[in-house]
N, C-alpha and C positions, 0 to 999 in steps of 0.2 A: 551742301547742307550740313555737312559733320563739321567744315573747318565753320561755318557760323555758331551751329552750337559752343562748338572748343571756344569759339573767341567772346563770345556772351559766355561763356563760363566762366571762364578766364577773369574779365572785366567786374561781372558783378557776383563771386564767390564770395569773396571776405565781407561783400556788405548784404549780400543778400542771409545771412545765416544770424535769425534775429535771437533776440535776447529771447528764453525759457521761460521768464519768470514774467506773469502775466500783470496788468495795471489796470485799475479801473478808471484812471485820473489824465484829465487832456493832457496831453505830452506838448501840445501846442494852441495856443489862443486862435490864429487865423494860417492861412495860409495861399499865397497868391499865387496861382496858375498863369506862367507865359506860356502860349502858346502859336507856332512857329507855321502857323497858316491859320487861311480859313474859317469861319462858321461850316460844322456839317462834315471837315473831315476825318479821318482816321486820329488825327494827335487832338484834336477840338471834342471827340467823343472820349478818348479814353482822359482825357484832365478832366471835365465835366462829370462824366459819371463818378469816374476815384472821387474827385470832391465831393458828390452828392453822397457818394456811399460812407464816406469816411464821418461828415456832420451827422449823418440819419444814424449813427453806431456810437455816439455820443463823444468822440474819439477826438471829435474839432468842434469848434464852438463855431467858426464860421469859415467860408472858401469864397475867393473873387476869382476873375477869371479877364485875360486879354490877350485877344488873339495881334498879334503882330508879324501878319506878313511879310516878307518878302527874302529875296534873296538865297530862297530854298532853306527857307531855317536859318541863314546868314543871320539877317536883322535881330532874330531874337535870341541869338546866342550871343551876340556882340553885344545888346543891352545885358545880358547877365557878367559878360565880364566888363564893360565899362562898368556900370553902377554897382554893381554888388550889393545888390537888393536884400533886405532881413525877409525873414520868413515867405519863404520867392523860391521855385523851382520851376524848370523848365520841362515839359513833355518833348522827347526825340525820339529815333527809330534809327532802326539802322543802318543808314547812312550816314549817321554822322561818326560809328565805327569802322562803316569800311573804307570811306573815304571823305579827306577832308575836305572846308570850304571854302572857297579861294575868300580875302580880305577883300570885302568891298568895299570902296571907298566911301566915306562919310561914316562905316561904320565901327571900324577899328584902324588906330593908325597903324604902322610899321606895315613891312611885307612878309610874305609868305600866306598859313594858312591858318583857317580855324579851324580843332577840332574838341572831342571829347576828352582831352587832356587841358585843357582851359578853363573845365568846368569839373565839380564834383558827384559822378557817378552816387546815386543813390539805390535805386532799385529800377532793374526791369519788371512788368507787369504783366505783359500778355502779350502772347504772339497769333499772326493773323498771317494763312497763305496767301499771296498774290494771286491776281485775277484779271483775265481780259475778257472781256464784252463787248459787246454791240450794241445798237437796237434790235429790237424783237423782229423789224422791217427789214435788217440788214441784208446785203445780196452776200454777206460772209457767213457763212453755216458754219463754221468749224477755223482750226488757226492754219489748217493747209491755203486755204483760199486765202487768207491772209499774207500767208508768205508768196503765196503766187506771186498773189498781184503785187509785193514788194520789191519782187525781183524782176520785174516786167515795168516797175514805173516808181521807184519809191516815194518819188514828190507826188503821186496819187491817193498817196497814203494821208489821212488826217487824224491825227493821233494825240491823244491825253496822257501824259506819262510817257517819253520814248525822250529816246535822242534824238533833242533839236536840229543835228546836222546830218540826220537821215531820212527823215519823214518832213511831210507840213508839221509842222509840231503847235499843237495849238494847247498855251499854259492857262493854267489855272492854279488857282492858292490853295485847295482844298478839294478831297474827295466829291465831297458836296456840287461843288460847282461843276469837277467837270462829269461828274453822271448826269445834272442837269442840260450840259453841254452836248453830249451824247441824247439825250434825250428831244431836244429841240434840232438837233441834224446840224449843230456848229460841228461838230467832230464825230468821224466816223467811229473809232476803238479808243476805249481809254486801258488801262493799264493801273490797276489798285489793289485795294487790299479786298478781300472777298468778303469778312464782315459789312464792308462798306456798301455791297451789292447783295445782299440777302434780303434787305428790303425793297426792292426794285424788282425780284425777279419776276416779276408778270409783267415786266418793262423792258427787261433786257435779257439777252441771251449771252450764258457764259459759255467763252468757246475753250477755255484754257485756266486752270487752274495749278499753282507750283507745287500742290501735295503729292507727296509720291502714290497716292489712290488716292480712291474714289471716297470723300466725306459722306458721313450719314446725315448733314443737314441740308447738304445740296449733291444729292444722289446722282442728277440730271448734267453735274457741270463736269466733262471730261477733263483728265489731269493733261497736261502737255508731255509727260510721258507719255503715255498710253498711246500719245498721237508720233510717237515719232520722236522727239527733242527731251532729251532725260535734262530739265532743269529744274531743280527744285530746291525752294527754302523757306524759312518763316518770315517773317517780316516784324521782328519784336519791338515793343513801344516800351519806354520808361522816363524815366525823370532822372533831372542832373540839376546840384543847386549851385550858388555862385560859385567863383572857385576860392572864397573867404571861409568857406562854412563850417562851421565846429565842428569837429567831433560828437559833442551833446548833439548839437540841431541835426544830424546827420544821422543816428544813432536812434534818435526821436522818431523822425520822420520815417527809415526805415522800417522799425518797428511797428508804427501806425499802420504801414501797408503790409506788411506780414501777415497783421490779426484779422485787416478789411478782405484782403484775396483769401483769406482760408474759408 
């Protein structure tokens, strides 16, 4: 958890340290949100609301919004560096700092990979611990019985969030979908952000949480320390704009989110 903090510090110091001197005046006309799954997940809520909050504070005249799945965030970071969209930022997380994303084909030519040096870091927003759940019906109490049974059968495992060449790995584009997933008994555990599950818990049982304690919003969800396995981190959300983008638009747009998260 420390070398992630250092390395989101690192990343977004020199842009997150906004201008003093306050503005009453839109810094920007519109503003287009890509975003990189989903209807319903973690990156689909945090563009969505920044947009709503930023228009309701008089700060943007108007926000659109397009979710473009696929590729694990691939698709919609390749549309920002093919087209190099005006007034266009994209919502990520951190994955696309700690590892990058292999070139899909049709979406970027040349080989190698994509990552957040292709695009223009602007600000991170808000960090959210990860979370594993069940159904409330689950026969998994807790993440020991998880690991059990992983170690006894891991193809009995069906799983939302994991690695595909360890579990049945069943994908989804969006938090949304697979707590709906989990919810209908397509998959047994999914694996997300704990925001994402706060509203569901009379639906689902957290058996594991990455905080190093126990949250005062969800008192009830044990940390996966506590249980044995010291892992923990945040899982931070932010915005990256083309990698054309001025200094002004860059400069702008940070500052809008400085005065909207205070």
């Amino acid at each position: 958890m420390k070398n992630i903090k250092k390395l989101v510090s690192v990343l977004f110091s020199a842009i997150l340290l906004f201008s003093a001197t306050a503005t009453n005046s839109i810094a920007m006309e519109k503003i287009h949100f890509v975003i990189g799954g989903g209807a319903g997940g973690g990156w689909d809520g945090t563009a969505r609301g920044t947009g709503e909050a930023l228009t309701k504070s008089g700060m943007l005249k108007s926000a659109s919004f397009e979710n473009m799945s696929g590729g694990g965030g691939g698709k919609a970071l390749a549309f920002m560096i093919n087209t190099q969209p005006k007034n266009t930022v994209l919502v990520q997380s951190t994955p696309l700092v700690l590892r990058s994303i292999t070139r899909h084909e049709g979406y970027v030519t040349g080989s190698g990979v994509l990552s957040y040096k292709d695009v223009t870091p602007i600000a991170g927003v808000i960090g959210d611990y990860g979370a594993i759940a069940v159904a409330k019906d689950s026969p998994y109490k807790n993440f020991k019985d998880v690991v059990d049974a992983y170690k006894k059968n891991p193809s009995s495992i069906k799983m939302a969030g994991a690695n595909p060449n360890d579990v049945a790995y069943i994908p989804y584009d969006a938090g949304g979908k697979a707590l709906a997933g989990l919810l209908s008994g397509e998959t047994q555990i999914i694996s997300t952000g704990l925001g994402e599950l706060m509203g569901a818990r009379d639906q689902v049982r957290i058996i594991g949480i990455t905080a190093p304690s126990r949250i005062a919003d969800a008192p009830d969800a044990p940390t996966l320390k506590e249980q044995g396995y010291d892992v923990q981190f945040v899982n931070w959300r932010g915005f990256f704009g083309p990698p054309n983008m001025s200094n002004k638009d860059k400069k702008a747009l940070s500052t809008m989110l400085g005065k909207v998260m205070e």
